[in-house]
DSSP file (Angstrom, degrees, kcal/mol; ACC not computed):
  #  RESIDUE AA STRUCTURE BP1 BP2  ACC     N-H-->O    O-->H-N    N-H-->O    O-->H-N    TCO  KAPPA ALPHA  PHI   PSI    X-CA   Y-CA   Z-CA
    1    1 A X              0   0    0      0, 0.0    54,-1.9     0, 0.0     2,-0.6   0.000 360.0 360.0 360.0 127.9  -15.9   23.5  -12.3
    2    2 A X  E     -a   55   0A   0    111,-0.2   113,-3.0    52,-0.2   114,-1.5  -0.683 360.0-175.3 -94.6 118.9  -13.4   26.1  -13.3
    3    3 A X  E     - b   0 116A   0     52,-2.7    55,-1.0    -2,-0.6     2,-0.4  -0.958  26.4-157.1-121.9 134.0  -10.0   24.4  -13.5
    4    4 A X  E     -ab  58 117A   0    112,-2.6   114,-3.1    -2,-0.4     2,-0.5  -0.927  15.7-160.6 -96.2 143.0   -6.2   25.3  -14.1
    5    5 A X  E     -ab  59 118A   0     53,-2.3    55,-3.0    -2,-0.4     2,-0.7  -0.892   2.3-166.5-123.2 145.3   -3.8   22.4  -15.4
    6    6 A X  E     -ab  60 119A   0    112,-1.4   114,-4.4    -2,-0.5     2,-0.8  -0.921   6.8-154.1-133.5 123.7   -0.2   22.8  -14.9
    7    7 A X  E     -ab  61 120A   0     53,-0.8     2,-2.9    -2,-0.7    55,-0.9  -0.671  15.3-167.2-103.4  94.3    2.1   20.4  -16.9
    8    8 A X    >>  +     0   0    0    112,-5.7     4,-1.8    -2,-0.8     3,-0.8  -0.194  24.7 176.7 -62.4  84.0    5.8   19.5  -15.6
    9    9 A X  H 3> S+     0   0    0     -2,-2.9     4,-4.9     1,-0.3     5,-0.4   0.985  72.0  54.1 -40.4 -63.4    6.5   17.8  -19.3
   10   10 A X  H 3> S+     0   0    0     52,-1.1     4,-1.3     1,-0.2    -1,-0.3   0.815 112.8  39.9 -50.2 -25.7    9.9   17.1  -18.4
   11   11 A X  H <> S+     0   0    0     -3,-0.8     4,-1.1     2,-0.1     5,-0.3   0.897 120.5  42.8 -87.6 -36.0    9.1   15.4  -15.7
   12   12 A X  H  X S+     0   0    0     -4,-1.8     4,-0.7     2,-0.2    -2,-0.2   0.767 118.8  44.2 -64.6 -42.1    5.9   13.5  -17.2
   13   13 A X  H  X S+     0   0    0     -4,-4.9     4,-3.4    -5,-0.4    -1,-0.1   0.919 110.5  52.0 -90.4 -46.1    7.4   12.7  -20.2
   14   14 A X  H  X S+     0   0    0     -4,-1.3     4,-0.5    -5,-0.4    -2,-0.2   0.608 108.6  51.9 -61.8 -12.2   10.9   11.5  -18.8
   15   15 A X  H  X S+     0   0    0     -4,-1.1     4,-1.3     2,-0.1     3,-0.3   0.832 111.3  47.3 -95.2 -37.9    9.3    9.1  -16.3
   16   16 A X  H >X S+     0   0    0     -4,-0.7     4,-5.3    -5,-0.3     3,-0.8   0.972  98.8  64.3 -40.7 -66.8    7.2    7.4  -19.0
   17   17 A X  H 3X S+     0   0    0     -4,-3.4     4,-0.5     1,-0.2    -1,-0.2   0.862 109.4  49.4 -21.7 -57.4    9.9    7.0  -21.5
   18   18 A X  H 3< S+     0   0    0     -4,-0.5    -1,-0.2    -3,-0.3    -2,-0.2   0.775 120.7  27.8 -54.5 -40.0   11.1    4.8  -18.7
   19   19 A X  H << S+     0   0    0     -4,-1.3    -2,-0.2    -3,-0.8    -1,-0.2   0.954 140.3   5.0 -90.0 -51.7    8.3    2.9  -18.0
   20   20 A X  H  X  -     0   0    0     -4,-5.3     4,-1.2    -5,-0.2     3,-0.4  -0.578  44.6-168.7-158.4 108.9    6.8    3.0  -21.5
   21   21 A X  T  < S+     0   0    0     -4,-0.5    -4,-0.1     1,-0.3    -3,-0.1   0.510  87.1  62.3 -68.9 -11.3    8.3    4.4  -24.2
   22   22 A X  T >4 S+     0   0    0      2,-0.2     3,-1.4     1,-0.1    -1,-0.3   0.951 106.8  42.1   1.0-106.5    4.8    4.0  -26.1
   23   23 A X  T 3> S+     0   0    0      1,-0.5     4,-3.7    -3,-0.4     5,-0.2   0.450 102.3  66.3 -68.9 -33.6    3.0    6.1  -24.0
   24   24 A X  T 3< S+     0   0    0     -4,-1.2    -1,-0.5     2,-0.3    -2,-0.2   0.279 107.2  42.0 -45.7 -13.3    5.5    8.6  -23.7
   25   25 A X  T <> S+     0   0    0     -3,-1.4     4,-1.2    -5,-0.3    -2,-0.2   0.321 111.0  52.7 -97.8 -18.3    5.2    9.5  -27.4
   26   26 A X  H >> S+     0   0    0      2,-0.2     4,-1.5     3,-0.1     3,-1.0   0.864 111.5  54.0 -94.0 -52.5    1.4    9.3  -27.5
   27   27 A X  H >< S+     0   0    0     -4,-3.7     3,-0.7     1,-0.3    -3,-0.2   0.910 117.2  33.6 -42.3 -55.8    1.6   11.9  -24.3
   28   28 A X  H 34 S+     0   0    0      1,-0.2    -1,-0.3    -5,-0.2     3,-0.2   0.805 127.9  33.9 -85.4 -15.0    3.6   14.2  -25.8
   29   29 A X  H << S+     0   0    0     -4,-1.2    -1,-0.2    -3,-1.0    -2,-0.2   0.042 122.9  44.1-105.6  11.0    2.3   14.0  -29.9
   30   30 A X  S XX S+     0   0    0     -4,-1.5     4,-0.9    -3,-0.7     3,-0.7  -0.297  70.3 149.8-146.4  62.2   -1.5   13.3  -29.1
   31   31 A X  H 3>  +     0   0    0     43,-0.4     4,-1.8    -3,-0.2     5,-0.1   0.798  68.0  56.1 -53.5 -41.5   -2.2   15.8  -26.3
   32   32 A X  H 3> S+     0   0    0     42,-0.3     4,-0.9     2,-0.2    -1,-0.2   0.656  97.3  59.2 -78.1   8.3   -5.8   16.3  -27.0
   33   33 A X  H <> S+     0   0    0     -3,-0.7     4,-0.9     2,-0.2    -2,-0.2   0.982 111.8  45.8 -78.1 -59.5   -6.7   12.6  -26.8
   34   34 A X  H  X S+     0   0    0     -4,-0.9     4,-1.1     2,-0.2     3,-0.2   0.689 115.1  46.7 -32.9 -62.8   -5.2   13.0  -22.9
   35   35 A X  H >X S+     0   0    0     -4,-1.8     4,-0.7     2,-0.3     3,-0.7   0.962 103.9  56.7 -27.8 -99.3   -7.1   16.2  -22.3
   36   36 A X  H >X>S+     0   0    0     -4,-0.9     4,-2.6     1,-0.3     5,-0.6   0.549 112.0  50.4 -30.0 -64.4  -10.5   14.8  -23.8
   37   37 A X  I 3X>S+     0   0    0     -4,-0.9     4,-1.4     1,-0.3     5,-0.6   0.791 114.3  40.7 -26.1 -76.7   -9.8   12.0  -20.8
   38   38 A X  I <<5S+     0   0    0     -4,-1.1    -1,-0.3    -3,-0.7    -2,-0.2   0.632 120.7  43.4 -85.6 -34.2   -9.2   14.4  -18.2
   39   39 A X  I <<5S+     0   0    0     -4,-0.7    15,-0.8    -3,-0.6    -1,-0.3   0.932 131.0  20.8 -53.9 -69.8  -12.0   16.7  -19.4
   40   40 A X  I  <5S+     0   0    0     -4,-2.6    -2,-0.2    -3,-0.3    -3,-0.2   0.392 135.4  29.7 -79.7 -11.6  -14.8   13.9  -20.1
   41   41 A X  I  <<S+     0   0    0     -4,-1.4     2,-0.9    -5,-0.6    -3,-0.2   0.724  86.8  86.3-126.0 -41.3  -13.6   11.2  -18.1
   42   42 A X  S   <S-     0   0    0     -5,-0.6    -1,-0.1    -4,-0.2     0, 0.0  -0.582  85.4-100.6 -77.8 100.8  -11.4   11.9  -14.7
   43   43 A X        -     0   0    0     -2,-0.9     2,-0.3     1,-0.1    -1,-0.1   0.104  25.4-123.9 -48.4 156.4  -13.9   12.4  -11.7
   44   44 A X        -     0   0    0      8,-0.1     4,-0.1     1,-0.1     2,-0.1  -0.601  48.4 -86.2 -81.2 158.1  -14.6   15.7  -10.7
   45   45 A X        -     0   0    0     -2,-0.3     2,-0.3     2,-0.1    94,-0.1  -0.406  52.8 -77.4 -50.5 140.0  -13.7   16.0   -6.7
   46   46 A X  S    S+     0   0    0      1,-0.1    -1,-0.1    -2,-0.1     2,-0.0  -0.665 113.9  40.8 -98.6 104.0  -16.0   15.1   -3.7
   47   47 A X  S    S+     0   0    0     -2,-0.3     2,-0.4    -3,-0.0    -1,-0.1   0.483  78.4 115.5-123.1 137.0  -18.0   17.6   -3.4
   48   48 A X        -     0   0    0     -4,-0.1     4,-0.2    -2,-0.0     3,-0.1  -0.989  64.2 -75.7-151.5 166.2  -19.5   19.3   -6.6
   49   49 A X    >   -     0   0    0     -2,-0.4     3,-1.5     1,-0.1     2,-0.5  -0.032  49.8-100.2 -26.1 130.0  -22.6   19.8   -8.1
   50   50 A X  T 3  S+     0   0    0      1,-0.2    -1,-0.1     3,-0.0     3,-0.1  -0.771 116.0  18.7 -64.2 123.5  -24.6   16.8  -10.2
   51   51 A X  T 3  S+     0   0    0     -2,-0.5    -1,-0.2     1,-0.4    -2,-0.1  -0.087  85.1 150.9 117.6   4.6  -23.9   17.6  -13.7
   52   52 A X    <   -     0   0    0     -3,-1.5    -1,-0.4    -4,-0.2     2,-0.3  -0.260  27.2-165.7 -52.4 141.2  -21.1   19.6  -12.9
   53   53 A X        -     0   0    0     -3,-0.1     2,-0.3     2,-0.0   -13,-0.1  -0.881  24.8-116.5-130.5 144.3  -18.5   19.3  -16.2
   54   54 A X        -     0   0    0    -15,-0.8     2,-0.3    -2,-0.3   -52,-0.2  -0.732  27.1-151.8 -97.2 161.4  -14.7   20.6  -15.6
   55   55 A X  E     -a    2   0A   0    -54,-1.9   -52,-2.7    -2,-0.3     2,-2.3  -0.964   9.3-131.5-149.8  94.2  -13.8   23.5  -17.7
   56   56 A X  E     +     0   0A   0     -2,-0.3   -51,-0.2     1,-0.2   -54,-0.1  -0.145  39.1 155.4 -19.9  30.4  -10.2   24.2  -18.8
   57   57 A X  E     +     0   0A   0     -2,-2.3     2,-0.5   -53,-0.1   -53,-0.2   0.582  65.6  33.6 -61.2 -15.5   -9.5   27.5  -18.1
   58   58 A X  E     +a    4   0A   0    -55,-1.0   -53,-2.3    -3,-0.1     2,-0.4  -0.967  56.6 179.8-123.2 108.9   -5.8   27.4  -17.8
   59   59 A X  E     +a    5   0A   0     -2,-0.5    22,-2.6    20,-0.2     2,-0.2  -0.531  16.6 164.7-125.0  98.7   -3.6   25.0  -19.9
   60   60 A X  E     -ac   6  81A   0    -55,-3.0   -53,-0.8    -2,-0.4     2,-0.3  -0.556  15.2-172.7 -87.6 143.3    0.1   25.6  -18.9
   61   61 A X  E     -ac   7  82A   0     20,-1.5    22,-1.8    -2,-0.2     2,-0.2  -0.710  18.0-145.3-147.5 129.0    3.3   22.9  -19.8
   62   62 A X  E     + c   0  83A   0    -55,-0.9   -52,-1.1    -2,-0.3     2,-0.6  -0.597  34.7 171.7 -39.1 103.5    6.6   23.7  -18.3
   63   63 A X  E     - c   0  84A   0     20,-3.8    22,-0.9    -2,-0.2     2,-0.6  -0.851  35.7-129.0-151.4 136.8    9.0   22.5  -21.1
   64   64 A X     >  -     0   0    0     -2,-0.6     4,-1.5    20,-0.2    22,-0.1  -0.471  16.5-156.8 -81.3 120.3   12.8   22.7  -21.8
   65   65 A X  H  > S+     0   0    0     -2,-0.6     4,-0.9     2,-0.2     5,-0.2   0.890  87.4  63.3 -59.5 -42.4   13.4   24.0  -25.3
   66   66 A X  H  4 S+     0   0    0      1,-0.1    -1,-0.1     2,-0.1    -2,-0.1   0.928 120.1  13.1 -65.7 -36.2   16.5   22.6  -25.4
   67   67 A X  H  4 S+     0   0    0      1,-0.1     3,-0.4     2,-0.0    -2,-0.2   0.942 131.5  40.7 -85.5 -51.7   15.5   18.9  -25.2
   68   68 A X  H >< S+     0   0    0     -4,-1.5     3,-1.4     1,-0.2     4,-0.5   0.162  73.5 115.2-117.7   4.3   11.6   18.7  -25.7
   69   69 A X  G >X  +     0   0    0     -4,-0.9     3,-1.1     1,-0.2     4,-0.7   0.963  69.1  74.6 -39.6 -48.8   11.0   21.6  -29.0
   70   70 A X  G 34 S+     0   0    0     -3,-0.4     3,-0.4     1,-0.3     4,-0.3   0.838 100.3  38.5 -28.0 -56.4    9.9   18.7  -31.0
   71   71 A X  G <4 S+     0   0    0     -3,-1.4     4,-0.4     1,-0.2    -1,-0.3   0.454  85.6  94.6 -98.0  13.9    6.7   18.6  -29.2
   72   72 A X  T <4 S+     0   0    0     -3,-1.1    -1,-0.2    -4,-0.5    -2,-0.1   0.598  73.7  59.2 -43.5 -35.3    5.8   21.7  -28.6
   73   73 A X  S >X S+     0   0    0     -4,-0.7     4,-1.7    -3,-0.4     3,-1.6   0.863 102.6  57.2 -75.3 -35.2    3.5   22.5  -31.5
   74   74 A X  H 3> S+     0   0    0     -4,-0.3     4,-0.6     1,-0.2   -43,-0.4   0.701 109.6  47.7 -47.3 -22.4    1.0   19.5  -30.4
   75   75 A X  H 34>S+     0   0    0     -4,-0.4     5,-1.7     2,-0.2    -1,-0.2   0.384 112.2  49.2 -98.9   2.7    0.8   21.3  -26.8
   76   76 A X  H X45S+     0   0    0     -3,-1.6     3,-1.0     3,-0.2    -2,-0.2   0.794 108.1  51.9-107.0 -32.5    0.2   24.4  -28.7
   77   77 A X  H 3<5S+     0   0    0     -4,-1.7    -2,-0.2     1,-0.2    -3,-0.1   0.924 106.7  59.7 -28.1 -69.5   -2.6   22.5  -30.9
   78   78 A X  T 3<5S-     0   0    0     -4,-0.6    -1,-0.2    -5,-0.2    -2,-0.2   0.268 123.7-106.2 -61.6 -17.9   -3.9   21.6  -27.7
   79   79 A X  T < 5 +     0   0    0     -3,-1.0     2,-0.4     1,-0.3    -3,-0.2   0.565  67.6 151.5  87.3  35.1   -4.5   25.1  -26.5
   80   80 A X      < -     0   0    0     -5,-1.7     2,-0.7   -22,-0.1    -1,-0.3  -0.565  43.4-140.0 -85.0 128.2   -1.7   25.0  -24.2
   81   81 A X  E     -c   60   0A   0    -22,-2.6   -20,-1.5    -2,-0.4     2,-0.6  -0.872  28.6-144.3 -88.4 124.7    0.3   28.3  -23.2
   82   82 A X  E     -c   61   0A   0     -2,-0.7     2,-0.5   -22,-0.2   -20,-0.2  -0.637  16.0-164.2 -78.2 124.3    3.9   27.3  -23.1
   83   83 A X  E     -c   62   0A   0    -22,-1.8   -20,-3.8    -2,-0.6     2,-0.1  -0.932  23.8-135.0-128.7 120.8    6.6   28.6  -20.5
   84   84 A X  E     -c   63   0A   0     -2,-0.5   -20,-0.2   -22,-0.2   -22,-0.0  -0.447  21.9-173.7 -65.2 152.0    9.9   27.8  -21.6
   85   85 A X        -     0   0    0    -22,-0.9    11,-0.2    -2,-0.1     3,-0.2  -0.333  13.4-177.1-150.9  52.9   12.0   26.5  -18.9
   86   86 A X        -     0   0    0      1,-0.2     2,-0.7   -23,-0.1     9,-0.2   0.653  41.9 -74.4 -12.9 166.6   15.7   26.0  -20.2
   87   87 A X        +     0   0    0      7,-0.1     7,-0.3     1,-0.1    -1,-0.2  -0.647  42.6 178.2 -75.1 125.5   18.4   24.7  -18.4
   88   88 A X        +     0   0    0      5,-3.4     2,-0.2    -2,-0.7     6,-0.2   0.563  65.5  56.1-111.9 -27.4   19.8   27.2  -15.7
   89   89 A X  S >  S-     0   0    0      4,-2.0     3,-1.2     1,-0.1     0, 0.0  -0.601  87.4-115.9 -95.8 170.1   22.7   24.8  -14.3
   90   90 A X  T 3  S+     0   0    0     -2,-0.2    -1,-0.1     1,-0.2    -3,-0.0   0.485 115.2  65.1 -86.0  -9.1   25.7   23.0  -16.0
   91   91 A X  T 3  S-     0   0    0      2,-0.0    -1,-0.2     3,-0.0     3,-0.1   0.461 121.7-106.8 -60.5 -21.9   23.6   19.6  -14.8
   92   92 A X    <   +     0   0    0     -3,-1.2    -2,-0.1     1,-0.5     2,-0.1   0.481  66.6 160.3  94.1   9.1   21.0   20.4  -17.0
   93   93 A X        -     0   0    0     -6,-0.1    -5,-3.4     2,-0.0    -4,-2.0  -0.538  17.7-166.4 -75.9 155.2   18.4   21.6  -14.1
   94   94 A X        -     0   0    0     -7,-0.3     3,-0.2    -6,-0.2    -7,-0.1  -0.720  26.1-119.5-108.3 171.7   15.9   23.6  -14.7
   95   95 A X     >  +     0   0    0     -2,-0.2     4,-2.5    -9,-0.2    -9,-0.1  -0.204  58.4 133.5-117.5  72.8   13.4   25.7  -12.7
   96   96 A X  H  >  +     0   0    0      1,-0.2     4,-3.5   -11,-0.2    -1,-0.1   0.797  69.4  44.0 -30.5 -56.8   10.2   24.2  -13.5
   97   97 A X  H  > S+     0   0    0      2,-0.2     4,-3.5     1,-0.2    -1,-0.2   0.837 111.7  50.7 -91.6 -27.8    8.7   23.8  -10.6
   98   98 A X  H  > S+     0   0    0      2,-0.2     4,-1.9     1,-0.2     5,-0.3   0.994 110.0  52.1 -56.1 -57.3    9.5   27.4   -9.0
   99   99 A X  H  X S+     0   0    0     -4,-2.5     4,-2.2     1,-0.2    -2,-0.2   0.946 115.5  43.9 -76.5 -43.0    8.3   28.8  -12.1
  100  100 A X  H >< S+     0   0    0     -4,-3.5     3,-1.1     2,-0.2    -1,-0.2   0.970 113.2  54.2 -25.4 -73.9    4.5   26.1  -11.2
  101  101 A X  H >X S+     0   0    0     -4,-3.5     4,-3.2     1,-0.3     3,-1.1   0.731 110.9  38.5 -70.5 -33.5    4.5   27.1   -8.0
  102  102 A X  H 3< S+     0   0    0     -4,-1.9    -1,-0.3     1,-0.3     4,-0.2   0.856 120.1  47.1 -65.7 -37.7    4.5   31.0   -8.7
  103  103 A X  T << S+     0   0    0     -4,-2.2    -1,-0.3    -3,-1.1    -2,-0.2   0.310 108.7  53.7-101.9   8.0    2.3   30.7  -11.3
  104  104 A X  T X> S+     0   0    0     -3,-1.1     3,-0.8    -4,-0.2     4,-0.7   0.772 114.6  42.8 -99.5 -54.8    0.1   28.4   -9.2
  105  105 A X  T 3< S+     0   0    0     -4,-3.2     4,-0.3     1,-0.3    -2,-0.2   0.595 108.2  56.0 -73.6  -1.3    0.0   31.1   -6.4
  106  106 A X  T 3> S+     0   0    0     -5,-0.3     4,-0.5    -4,-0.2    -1,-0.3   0.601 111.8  44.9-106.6 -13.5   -0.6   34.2   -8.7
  107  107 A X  T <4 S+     0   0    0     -3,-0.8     7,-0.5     2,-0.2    -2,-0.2   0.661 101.8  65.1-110.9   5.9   -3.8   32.4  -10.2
  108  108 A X  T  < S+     0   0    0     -4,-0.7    -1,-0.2     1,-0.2    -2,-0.2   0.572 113.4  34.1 -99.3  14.1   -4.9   31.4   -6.7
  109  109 A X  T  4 S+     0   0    0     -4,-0.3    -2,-0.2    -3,-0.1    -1,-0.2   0.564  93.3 116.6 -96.1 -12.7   -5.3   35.5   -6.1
  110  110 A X  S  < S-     0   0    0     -4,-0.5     4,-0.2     2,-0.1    -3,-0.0  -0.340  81.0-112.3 -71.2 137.9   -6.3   36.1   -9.6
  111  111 A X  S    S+     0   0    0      1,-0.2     2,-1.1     2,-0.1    -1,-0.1   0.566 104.8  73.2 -23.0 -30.0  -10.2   37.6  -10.0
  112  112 A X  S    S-     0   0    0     -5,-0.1     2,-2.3     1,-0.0    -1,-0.2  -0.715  87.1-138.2-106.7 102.4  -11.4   34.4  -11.5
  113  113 A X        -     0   0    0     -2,-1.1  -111,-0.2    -4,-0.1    -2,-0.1  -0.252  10.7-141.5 -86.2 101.0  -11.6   31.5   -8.7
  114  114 A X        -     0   0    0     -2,-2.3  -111,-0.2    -7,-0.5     3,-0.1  -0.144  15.9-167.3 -30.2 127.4  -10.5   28.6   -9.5
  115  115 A X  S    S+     0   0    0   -113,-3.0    24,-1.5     1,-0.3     2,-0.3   0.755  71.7  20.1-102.8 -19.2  -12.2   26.1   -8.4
  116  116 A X  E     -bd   3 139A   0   -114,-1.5  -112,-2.6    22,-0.2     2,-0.3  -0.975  58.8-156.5-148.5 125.5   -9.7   22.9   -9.1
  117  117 A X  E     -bd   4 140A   0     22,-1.0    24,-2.3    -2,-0.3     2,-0.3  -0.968  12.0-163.2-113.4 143.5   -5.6   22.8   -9.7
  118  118 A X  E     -bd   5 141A   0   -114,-3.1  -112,-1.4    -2,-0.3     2,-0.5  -0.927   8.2-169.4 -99.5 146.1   -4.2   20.0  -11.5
  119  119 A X  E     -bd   6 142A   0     22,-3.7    24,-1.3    -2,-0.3     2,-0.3  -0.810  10.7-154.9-122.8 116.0   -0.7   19.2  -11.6
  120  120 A X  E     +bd   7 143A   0   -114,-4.4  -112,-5.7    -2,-0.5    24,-0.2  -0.764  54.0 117.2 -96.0 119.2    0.6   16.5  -14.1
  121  121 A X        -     0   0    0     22,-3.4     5,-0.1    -2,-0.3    22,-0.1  -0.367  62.4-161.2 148.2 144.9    3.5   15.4  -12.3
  122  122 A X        +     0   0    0   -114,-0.2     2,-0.3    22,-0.1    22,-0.1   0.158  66.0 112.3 -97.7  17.0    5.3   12.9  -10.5
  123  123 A X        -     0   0    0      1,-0.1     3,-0.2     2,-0.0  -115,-0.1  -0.713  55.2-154.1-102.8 146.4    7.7   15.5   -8.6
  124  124 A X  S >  S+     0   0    0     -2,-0.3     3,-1.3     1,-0.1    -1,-0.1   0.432  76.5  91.6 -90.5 -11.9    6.9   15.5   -4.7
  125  125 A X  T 3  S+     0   0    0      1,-0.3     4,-0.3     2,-0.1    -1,-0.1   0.206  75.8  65.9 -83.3  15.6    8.1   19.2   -4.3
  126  126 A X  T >>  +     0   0    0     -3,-0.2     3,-1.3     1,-0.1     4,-0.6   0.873  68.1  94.9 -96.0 -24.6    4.7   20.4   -4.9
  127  127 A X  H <> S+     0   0    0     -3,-1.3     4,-1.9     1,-0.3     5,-0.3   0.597  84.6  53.7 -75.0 -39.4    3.1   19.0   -1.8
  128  128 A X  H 3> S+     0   0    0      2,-0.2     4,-1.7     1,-0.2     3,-0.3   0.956 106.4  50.3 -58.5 -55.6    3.7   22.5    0.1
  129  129 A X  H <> S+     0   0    0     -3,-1.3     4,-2.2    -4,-0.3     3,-0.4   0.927 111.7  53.8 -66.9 -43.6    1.9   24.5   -2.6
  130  130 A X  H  X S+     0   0    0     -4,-0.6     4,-1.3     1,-0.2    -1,-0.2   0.762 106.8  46.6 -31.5 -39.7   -1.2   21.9   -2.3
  131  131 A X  H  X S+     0   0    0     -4,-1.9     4,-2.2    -3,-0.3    -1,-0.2   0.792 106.1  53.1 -91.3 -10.5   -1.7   22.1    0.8
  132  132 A X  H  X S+     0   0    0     -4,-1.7     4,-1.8    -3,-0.4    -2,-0.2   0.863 112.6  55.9 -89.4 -24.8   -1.6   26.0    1.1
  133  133 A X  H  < S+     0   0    0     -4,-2.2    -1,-0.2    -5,-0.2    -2,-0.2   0.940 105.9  47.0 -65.5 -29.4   -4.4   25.5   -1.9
  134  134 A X  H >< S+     0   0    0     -4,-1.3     3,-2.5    -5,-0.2    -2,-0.2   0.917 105.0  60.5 -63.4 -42.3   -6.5   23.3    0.4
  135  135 A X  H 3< S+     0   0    0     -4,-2.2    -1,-0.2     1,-0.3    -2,-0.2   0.981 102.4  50.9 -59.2 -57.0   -6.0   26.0    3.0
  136  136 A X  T 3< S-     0   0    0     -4,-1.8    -1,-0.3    -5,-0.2    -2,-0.2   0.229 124.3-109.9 -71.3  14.5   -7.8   28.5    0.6
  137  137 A X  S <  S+     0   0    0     -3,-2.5     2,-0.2     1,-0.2    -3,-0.2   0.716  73.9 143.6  62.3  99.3  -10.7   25.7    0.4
  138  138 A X        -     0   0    0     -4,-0.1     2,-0.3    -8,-0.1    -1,-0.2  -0.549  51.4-121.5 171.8 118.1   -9.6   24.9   -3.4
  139  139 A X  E     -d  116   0A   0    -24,-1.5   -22,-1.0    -2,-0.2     2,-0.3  -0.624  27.7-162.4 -83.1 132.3   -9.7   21.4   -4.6
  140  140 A X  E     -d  117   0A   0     -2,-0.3     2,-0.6   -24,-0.2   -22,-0.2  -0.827   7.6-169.4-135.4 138.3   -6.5   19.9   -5.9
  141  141 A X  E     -d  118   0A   0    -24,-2.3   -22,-3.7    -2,-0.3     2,-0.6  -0.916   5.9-157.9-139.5 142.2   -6.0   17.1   -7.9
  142  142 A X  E     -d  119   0A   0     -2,-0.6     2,-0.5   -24,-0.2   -22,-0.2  -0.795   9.0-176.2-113.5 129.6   -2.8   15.5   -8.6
  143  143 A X  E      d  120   0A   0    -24,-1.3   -22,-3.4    -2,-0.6    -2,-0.0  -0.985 360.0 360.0-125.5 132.4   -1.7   13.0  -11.9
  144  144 A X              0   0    0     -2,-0.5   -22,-0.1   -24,-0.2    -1,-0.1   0.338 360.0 360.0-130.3 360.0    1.7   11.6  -11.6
């Protein structure tokens, strides 16, 4: 199964911290342990082939430079392309998730079809761009 994963960090990383500040350090400094899970371990979606194995093709994380540089070489380890996503307001937003969603819709035209998007992330603002993948029969699988 040909998959893209798309990673909100900031969002992933900051709700963990919360919860457990643990796990929130092994997510962001041990990325391939997480990956090997999702790879070897996280069912594929009803329906696919027996013996079908998912196959990274895309590994994106969304990450502010300003806060989150620190872990950036571990996602880079990891074979992750990084798209910086700075602060654009004087609140400290960013626009993460525009910059997902585009890059979510530009790979569901791209020559190579995807067969599963993931998106690690606990943000609800994706739900529109899911369903328009479901519309385009593309299976979508969500870790928050």
């Amino acid at each position: 199964m040909k998959s893209a994963l798309f990673v909100d960090f900031d969002n992933v990383f900051s709700q963990l911290r919360q919860l457990q500040p643990e796990a929130a350090e092994r997510f962001a400094r041990q990325p391939v342990d997480w990956l090997g899970w999702l790879i070897e371990s996280l069912a594929l979606p009803e329906p696919h082939a027996p013996g079908a194995r998912r196959r990274l093709l895309v590994r994106r994380c969304y990450l502010n430079p300003n806060w989150y540089q620190n872990y950036r070489h571990a996602f880079l380890r990891a074979g992750f392309e990084i798209v910086d996503c700075p602060p654009v307001t004087q609140q400290g937003k960013t626009s993460t998730d525009i910059h997902m969603v585009l890059d979510i819709v530009e790979l569901l035209q791209h020559e190579t079809h995807y067969d599963e998007f993931i998106v690690f992330s606990a943000d609800a603002d994706f739900t529109p761009v899911l369903r328009k993948l479901r519309r385009y029969d593309r299976r979508t699988t969500v870790l928050a």
